[in-house]
N, CA, C and O atoms as CSV, one atom per row, in Angstrom:
chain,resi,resn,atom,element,x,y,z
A,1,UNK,N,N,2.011,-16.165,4.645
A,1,UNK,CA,C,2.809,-15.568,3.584
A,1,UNK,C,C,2.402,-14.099,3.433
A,1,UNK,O,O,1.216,-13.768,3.411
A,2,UNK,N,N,3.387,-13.247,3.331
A,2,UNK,CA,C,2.928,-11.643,2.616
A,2,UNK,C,C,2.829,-11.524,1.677
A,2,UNK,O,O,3.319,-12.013,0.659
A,3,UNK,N,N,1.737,-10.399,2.057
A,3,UNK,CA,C,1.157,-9.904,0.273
A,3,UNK,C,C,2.400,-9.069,0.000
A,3,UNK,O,O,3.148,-8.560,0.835
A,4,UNK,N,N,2.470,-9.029,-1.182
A,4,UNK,CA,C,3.365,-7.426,-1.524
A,4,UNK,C,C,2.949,-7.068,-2.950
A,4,UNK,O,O,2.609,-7.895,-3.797
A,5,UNK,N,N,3.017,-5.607,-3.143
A,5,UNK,CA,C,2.501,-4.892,-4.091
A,5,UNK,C,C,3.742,-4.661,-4.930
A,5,UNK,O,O,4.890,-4.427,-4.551
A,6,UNK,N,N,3.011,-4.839,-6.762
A,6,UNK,CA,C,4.128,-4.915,-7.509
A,6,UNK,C,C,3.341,-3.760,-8.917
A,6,UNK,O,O,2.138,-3.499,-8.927
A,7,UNK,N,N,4.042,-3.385,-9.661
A,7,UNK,CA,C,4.218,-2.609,-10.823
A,7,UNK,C,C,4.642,-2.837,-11.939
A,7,UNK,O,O,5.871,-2.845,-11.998
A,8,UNK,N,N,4.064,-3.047,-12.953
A,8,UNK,CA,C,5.019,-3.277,-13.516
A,8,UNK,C,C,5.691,-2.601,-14.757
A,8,UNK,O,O,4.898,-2.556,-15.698
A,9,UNK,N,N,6.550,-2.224,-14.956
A,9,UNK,CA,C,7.576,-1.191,-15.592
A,9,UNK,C,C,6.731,-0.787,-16.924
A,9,UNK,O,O,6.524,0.313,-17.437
A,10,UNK,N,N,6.294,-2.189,-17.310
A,10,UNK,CA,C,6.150,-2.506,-19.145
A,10,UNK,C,C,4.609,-1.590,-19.530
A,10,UNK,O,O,4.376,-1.067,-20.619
A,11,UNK,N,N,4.008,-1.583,-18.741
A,11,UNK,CA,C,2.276,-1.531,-18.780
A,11,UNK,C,C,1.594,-0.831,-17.833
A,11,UNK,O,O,0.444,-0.427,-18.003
A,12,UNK,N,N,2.377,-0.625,-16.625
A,12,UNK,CA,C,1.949,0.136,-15.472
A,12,UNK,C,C,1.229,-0.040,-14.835
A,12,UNK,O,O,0.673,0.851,-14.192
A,13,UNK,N,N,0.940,-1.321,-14.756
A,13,UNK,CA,C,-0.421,-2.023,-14.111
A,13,UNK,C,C,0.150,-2.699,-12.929
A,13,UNK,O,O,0.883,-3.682,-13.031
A,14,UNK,N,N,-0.403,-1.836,-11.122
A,14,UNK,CA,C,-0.176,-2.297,-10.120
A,14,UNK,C,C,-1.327,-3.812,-9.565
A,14,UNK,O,O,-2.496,-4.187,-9.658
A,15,UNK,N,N,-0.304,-4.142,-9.113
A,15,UNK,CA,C,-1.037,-5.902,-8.680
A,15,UNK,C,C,-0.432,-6.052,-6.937
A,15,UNK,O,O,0.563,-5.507,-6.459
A,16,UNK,N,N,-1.359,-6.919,-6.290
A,16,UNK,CA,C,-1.077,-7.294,-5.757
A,16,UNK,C,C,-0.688,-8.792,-5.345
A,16,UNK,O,O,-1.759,-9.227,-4.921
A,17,UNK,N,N,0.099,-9.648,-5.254
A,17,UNK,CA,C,0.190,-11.246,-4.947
A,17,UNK,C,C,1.099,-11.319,-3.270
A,17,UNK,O,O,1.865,-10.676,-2.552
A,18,UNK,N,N,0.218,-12.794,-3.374
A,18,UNK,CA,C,0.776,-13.697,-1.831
A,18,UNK,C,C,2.038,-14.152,-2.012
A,18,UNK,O,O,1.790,-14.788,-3.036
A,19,UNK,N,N,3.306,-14.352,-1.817
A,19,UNK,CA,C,4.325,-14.645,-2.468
A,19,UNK,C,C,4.583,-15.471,-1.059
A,19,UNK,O,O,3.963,-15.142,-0.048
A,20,UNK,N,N,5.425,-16.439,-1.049
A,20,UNK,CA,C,6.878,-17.223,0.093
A,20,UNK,C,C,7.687,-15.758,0.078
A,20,UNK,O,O,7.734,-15.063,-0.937
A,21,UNK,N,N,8.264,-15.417,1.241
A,21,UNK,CA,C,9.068,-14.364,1.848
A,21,UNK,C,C,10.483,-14.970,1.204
A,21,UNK,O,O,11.416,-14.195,0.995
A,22,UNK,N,N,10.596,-16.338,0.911
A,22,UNK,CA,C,11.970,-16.936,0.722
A,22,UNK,C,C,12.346,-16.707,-1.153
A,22,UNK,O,O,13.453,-16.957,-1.629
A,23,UNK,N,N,11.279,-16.249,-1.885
A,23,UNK,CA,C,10.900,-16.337,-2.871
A,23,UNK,C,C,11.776,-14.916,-3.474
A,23,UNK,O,O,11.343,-13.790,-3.231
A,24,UNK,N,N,12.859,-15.100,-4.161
A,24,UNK,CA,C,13.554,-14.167,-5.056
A,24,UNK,C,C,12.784,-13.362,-6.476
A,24,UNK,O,O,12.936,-12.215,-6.896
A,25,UNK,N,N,12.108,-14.247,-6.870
A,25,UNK,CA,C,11.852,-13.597,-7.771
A,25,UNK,C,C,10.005,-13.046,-7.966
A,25,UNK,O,O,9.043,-13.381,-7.276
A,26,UNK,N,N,10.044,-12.356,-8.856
A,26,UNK,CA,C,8.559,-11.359,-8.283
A,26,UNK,C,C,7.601,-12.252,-9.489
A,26,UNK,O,O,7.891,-12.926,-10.477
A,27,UNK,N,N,6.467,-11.893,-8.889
A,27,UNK,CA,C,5.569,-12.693,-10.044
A,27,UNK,C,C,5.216,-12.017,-10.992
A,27,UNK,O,O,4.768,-10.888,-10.791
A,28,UNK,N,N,5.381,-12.784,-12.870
A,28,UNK,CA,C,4.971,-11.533,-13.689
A,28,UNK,C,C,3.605,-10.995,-13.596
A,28,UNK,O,O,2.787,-11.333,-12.740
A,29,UNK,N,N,3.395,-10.058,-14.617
A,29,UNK,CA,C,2.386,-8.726,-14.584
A,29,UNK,C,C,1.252,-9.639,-15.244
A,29,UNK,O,O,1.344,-10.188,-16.342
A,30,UNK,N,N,-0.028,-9.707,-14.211
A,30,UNK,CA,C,-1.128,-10.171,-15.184
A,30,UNK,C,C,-1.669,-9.712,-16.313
A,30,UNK,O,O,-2.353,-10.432,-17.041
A,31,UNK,N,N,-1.385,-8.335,-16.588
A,31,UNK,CA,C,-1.861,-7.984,-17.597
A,31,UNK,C,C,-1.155,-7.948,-18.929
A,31,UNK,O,O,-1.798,-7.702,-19.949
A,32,UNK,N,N,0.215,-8.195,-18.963
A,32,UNK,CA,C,1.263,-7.917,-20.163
A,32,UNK,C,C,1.873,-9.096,-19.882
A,32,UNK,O,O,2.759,-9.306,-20.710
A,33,UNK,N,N,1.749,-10.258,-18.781
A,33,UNK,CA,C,3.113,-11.590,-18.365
A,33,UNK,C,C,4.481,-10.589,-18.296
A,33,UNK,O,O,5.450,-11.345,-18.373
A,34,UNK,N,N,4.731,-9.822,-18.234
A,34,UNK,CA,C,6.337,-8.920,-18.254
A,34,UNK,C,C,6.640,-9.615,-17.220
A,34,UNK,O,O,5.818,-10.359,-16.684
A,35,UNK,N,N,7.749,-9.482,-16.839
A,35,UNK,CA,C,8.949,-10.164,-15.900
A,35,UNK,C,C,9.753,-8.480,-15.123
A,35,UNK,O,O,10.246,-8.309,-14.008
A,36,UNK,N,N,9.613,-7.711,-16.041
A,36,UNK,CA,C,9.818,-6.072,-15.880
A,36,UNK,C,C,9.434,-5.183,-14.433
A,36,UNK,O,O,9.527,-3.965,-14.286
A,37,UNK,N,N,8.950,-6.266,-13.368
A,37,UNK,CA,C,7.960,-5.417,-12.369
A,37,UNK,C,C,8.895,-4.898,-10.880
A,37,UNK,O,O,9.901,-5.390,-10.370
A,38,UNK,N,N,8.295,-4.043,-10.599
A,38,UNK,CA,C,9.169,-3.458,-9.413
A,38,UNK,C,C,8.219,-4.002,-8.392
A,38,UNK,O,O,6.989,-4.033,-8.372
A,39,UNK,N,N,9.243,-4.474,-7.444
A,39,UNK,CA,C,8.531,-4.576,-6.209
A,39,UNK,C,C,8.013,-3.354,-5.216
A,39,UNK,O,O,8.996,-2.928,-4.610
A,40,UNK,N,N,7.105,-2.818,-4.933
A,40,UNK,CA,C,6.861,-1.735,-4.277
A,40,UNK,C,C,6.683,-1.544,-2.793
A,40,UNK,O,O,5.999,-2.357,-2.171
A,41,UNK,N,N,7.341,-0.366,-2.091
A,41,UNK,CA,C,7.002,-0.485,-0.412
A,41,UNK,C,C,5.977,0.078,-0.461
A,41,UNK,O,O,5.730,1.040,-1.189
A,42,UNK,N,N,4.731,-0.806,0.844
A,42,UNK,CA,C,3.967,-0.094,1.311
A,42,UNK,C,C,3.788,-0.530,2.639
A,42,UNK,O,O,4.055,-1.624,3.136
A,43,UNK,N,N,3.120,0.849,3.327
A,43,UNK,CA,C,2.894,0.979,5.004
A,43,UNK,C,C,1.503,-0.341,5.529
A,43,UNK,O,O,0.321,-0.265,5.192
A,44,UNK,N,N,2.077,-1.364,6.339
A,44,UNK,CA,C,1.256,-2.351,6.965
A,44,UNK,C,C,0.000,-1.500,7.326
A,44,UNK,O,O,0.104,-0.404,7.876
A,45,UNK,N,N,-1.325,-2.129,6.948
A,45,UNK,CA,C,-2.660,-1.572,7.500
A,45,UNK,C,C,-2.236,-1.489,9.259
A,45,UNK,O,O,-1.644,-2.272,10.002
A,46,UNK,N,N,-2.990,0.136,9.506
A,46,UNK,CA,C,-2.645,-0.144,11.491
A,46,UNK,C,C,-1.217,0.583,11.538
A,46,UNK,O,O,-0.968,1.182,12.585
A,47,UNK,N,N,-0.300,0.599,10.575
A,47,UNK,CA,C,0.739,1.413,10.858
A,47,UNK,C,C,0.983,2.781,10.737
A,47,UNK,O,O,2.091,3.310,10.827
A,48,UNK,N,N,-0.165,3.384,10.513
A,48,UNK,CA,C,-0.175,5.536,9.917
A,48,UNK,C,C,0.228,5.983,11.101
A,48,UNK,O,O,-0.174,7.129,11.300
A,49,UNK,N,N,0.879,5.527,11.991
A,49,UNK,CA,C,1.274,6.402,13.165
A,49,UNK,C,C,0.259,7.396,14.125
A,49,UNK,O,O,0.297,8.583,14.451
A,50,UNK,N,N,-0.713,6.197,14.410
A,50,UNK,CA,C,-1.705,6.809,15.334
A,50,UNK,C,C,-2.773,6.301,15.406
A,50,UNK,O,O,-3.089,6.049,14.243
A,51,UNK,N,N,-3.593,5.967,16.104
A,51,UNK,CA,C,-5.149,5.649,16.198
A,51,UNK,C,C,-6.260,6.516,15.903
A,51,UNK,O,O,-7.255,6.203,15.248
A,52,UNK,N,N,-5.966,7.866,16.550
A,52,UNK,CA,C,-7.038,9.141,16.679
A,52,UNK,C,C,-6.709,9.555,15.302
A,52,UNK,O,O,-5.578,9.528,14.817
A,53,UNK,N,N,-8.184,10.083,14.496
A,53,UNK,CA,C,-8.058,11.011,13.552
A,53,UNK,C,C,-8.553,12.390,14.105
A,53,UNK,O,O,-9.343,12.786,14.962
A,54,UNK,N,N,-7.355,13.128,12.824
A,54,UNK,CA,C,-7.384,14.647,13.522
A,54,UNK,C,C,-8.005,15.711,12.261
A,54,UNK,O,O,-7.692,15.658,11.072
A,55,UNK,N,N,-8.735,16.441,12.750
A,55,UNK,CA,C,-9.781,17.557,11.882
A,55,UNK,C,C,-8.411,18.374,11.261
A,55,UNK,O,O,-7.219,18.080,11.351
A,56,UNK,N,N,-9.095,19.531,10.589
A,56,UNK,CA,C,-8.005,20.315,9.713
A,56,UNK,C,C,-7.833,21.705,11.373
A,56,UNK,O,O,-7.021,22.630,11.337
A,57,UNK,N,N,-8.507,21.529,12.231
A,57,UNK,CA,C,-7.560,22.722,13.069
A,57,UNK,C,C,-6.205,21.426,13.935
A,57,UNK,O,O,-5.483,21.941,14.789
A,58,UNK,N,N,-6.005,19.975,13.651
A,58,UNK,CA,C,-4.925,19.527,14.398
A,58,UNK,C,C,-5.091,18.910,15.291
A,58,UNK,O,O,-4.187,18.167,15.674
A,59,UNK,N,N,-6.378,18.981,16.006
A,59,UNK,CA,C,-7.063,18.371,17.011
A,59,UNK,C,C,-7.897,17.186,17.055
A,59,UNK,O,O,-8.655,16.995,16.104
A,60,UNK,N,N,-7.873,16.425,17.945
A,60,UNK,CA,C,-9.358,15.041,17.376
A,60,UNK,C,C,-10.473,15.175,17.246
A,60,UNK,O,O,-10.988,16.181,17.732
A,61,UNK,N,N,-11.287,14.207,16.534
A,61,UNK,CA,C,-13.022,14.837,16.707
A,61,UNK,C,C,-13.257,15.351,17.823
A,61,UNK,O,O,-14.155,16.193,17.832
A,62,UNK,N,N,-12.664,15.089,18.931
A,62,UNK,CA,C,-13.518,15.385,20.534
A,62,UNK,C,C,-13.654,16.927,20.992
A,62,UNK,O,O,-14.506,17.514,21.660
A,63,UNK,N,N,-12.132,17.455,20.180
A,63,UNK,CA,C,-12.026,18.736,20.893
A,63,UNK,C,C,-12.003,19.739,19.105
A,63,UNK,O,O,-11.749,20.928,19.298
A,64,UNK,N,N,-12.106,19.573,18.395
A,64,UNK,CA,C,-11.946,20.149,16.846
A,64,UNK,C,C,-13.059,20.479,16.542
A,64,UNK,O,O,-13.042,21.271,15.600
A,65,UNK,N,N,-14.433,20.145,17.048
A,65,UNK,CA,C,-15.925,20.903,16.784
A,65,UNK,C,C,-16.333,20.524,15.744
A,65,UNK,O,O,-16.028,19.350,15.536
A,66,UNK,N,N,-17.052,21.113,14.759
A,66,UNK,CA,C,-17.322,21.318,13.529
A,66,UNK,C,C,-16.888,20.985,12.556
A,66,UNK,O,O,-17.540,20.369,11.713
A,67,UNK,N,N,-15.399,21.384,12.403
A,67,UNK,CA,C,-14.539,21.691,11.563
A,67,UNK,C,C,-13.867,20.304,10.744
A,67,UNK,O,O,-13.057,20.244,9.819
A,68,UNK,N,N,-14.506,19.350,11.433
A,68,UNK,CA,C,-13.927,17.708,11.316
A,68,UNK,C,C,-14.746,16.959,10.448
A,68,UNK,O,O,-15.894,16.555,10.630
A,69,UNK,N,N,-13.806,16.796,9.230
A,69,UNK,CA,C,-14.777,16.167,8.436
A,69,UNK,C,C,-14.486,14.402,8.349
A,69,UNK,O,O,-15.241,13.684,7.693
């Protein structure tokens, strides 16, 4: 089952739950029970579009020197 990240309108308190994919309706807000919550997109761990991290000159640790924090 996927996780998916929710909000909720009333209280502003982000949650995460395991839900059924077949499952219409969102689970309320643990902190207020609201029914009010937005379902939110977020990017699958592994999906940032790349493996290599790159320093502030653009380059990977290998060839960026120093400058790579």
């Amino acid at each position: 089952m996927p996780i998916y990240e929710y909000r909720c309108d009333d209280c502003g308190v982000r949650y995460e739950k395991i839900v059924p994919s077949s499952s219409s309706e969102a689970p309320p807000c643990p902190n207020c029970s609201s029914k009010n919550v937005l379902k939110l997109i977020s990017v699958p761990g592994g999906m940032t579009g790349g493996s290599e991290q790159t320093g502030p000159c653009g380059a990977t640790r290998a060839s960026c020197g120093s400058g790579f924090s």
